[in-house]
C-alpha positions in Angstrom: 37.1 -1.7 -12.1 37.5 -1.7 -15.8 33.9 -1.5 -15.8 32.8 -4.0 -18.6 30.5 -6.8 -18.2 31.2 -10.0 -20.8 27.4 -11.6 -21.3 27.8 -15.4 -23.1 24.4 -15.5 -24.8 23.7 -19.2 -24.3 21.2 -21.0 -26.5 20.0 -18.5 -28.7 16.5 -20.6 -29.5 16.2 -20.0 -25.4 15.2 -17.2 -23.5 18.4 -16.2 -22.7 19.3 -13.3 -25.6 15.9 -12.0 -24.6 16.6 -11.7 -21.0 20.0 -10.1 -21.4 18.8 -7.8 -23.6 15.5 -6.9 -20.9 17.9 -6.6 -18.3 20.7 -4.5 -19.8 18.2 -2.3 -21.0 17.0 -2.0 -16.6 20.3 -1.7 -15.7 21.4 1.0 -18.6 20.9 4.2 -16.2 22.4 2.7 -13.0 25.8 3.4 -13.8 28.7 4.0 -16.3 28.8 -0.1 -17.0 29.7 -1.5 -20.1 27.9 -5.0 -21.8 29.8 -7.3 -24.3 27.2 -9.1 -25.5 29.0 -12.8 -27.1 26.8 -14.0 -29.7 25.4 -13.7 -33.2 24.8 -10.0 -33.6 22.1 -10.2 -36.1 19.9 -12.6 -33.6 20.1 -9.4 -31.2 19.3 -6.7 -33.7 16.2 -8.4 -34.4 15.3 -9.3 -30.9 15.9 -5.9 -30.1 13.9 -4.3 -32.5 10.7 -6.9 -32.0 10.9 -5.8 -28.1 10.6 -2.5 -29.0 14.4 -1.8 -26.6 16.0 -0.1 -29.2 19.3 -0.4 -27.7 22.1 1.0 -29.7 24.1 -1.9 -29.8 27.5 -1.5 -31.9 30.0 -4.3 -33.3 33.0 -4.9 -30.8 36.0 -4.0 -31.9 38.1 -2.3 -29.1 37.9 -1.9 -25.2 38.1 2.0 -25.8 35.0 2.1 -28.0 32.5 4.7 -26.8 29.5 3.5 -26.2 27.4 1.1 -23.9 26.5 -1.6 -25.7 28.6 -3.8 -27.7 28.6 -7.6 -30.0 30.9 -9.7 -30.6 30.5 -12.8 -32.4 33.2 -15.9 -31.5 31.1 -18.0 -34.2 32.4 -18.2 -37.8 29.3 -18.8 -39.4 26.5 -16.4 -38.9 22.9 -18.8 -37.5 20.0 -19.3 -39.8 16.6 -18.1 -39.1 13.8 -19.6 -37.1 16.0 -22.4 -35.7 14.0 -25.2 -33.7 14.8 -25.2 -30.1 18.0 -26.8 -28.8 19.3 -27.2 -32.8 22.8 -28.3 -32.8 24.1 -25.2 -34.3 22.8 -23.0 -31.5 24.0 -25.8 -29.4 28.1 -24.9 -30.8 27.5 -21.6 -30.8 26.5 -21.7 -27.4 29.7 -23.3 -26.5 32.0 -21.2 -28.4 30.4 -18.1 -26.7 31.1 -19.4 -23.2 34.7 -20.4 -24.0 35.1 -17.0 -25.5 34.2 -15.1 -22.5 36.0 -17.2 -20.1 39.1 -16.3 -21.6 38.4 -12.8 -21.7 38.1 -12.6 -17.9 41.3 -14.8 -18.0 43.0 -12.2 -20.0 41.8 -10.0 -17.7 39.9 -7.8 -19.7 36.8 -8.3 -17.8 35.2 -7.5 -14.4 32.9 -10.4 -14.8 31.0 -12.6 -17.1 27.2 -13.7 -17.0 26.1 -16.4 -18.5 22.6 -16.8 -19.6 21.3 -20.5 -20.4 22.1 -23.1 -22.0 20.8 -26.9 -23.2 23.1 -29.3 -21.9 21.4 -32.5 -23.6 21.3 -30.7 -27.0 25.1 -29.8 -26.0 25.8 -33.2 -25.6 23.9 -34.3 -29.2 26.2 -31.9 -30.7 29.1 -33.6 -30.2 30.8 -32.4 -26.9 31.2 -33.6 -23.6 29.7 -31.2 -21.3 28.1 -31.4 -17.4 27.2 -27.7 -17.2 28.7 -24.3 -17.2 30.2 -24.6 -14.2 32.3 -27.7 -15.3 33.2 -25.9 -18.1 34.5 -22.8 -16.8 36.8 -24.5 -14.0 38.1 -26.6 -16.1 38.8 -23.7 -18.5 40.3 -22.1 -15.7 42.1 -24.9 -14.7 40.1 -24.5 -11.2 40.5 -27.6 -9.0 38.6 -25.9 -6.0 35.1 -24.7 -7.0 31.5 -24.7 -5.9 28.0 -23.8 -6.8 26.3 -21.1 -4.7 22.4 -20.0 -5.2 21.5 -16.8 -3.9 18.4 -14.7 -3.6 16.0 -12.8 -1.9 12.0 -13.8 -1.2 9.8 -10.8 -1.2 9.7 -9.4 2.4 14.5 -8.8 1.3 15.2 -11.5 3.1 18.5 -13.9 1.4 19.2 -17.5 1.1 22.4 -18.2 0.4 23.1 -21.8 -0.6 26.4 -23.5 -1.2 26.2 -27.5 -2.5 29.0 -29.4 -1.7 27.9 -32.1 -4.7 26.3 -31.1 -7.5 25.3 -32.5 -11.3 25.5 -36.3 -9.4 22.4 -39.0 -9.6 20.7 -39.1 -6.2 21.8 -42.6 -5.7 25.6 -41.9 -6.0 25.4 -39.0 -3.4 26.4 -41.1 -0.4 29.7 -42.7 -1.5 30.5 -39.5 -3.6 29.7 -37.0 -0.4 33.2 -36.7 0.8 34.9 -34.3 4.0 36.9 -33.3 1.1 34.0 -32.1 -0.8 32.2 -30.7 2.6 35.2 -29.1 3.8 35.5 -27.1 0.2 31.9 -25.7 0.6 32.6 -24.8 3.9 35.7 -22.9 2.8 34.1 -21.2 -0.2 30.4 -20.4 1.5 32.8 -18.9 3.9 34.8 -16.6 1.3 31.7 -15.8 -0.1 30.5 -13.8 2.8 33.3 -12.0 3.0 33.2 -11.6 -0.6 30.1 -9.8 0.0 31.2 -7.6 2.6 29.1 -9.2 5.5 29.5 -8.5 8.5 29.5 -12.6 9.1 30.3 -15.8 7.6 27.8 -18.0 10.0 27.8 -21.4 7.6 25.4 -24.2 8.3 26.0 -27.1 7.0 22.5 -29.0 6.2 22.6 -33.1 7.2 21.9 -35.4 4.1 19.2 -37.7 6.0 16.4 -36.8 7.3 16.2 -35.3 10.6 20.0 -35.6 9.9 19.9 -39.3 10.4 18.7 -39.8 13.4 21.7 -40.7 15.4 22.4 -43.2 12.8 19.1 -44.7 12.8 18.4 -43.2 9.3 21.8 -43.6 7.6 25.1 -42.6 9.3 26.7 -40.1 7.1 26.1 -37.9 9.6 28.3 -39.2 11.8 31.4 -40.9 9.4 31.4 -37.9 7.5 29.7 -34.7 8.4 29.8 -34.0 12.0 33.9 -34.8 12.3 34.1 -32.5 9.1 32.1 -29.7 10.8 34.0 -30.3 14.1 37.6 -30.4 12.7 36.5 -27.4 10.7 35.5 -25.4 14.1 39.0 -26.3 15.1 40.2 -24.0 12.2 38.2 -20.9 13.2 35.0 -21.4 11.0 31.8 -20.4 12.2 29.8 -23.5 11.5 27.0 -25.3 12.9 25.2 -28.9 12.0 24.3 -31.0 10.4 21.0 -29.5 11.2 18.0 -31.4 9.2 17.5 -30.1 5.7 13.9 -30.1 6.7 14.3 -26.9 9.4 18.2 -25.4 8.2 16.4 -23.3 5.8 13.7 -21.6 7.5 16.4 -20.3 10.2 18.7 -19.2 7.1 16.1 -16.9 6.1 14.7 -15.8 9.5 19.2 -14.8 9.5 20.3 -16.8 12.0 22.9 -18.1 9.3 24.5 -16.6 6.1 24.9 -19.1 4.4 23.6 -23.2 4.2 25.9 -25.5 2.9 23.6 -28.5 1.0 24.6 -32.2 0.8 23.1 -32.6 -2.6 21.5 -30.2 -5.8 18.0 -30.3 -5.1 18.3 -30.5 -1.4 19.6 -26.6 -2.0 17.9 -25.7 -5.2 14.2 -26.7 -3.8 14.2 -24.0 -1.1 16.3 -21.4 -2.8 13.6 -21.7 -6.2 10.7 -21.6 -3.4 11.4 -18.3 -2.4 13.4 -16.7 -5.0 12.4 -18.0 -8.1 12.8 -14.8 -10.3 15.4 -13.5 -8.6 17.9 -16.5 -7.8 21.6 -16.2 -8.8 24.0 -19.2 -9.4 27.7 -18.0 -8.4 30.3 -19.8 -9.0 32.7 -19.8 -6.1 36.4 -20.8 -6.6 37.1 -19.7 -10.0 39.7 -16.9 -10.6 37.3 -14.4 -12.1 33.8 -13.7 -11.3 31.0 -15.6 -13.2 26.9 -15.4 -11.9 24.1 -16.6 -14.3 20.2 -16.3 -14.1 19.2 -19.6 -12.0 16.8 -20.3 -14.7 16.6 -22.9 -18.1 16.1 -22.2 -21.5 12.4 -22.4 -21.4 12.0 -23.3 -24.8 8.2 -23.1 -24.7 8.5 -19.5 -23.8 11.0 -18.7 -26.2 10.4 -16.1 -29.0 7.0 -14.7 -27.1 8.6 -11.4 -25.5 7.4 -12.3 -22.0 10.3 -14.1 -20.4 11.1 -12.5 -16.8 14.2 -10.7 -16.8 14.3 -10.7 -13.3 17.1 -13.4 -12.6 19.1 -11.9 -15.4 19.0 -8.5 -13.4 20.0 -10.0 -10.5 22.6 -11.9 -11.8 24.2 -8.5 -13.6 23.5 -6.6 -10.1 25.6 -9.2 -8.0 28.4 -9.8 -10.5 28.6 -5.6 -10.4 28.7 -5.7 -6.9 31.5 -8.1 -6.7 33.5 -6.7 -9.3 33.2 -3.5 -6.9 34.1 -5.4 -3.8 36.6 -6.9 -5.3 38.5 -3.7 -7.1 
């Protein structure tokens, strides 16, 4: 491990500086980590003064700085004051700071980057075409094969691991987008990410997208022209998959353990369950990409932001798992 973290700071008029600062401030005694914070420096030294952290950050300038903490600003222009939330120049900064730390984990000179949130629709206003982070990154990377993975624990330890084999789609284009292709890629990447992990398993279940999984047909037949022969042909290869179960049941066995990991049909279908029982400690992961990236499973929260009480609890949790990969991975 090279043992530096890369945090993209997101949309500044957000939660997100606050909850990277919060969490790097938890995390400061756990081990020898170092934070590159990517973002407007002076935003930070006066966040971190009004939370009282008094972190001593320092200005970036070499990979064999001493210290813990460390800024560096992609950003030309240094942001205004008091900006309203989701103003377009947050919005470009927030951009330039994600671009900027995928290409350091590209170069190689990171064991991981977090991203902390960002507005997509004031993204979008500012001029740029833009679906989420993920998009960005893998296409950044140049990443044909990626996926979306939440993962978290509900209070009693117990983990939900949740691949989604469609994503950032309307609900009604789910059916004639829902592909083996895109099934069979989950499959593969839920099942990477278990060993990823160092489990002693990859058990994958793959969720149906009807309910009670159609029905025999009677409720839509996806099920059987798509995800059944997908599951079966993929049992052929040597995966250790089930289903499709019904989305309404799959979840309660993934957290009792009978499965590591549930592969979702659609977003929500995953994201409900995961946010019901891991809300401040869910972590998006993307799979696929050729460095490691996790980010708090949380928004901007606009109407939060500037108060000092976000929950840095996601944020933690996000740093925690993209240490533990790096780790794994090294």
């Amino acid at each position: 491990m090279k043992n530096w973290i890369g945090i993209s700071l997101g949309d500044v008029t957000g939660v997100g500086p606050e909850v990277a600062l919060k969490a790097i401030a938890a995390e400061a005694a756990s081990d020898h980590t170092k934070y590159l914070l990517i973002g407007d420096g002076n935003i930070l030294a006066r966040l971190n003064k009004k939370l009282s952290l008094n972190l001593p950050l320092k200005k970036f300038t070499s990979y064999a700085d001493a210290g813990k903490f460390f800024v560096v600003n992609p950003f030309a222009e240094t942001l205004p004051d008091n900006l309203s939330a989701g103003a377009p120049e947050a919005a470009r900064v927030s951009v330039a700071c994600l671009h900027d730390g995928g290409q350091r984990c590209l170069r190689g000179e990171l064991d991981a980057l977090v991203t902390v949130p960002v507005n997509k629709s004031s993204i979008i206003r500012a001029g740029y075409k833009f679906i989420g982070q993920t998009e960005f990154l893998s296409e950044l990377a140049n990443a044909k094969r990626t996926a979306m993975m939440l993962l978290g624990t509900d209070e009693r330890g117990r983990w939900l691991r949740v691949a989604l084999a469609t994503v950032h789609i309307a609900l009604k284009t789910v059916p004639e987008k829902l592909t083996a292709e895109k099934i069979t890629l989950a499959i593969e990447l839920a099942a990477q990410s278990c060993r990823d992990l160092d489990l002693s398993r990859a058990k994958i279940a793959v969720a149906g997208l009807n309910p009670h999984a159609g029905e025999g047909g009677e409720f839509g037949d996806e099920e059987i022209t798509t995800i059944s022969p997908t599951v079966e042909l993929m049992k052929e290869r040597g995966f250790d998959v089930v289903g499709p179960l019904s989305g309404d049941t799959v979840f309660h066995y993934a957290l009792k353990g009978d499965f590591d990991a549930v592969v979702a049909m659609y977003h929500d279908q995953g994201l409900a369950p995961l946010k019901a029982v891991a809300f401040d400690s869910g972590v998006n992961w993307t799979l696929g990409l050729p460095f490691i990236r996790t980010s708090p499973d949380h928004g901007t929260a606009y109407d939060i932001a500037g108060k000092g009480i976000a929950n840095p609890g996601s944020m933690i949790a996000a740093i925690r798992l993209a240490k533990q990969l790096a780790k794994n991975r090294s």
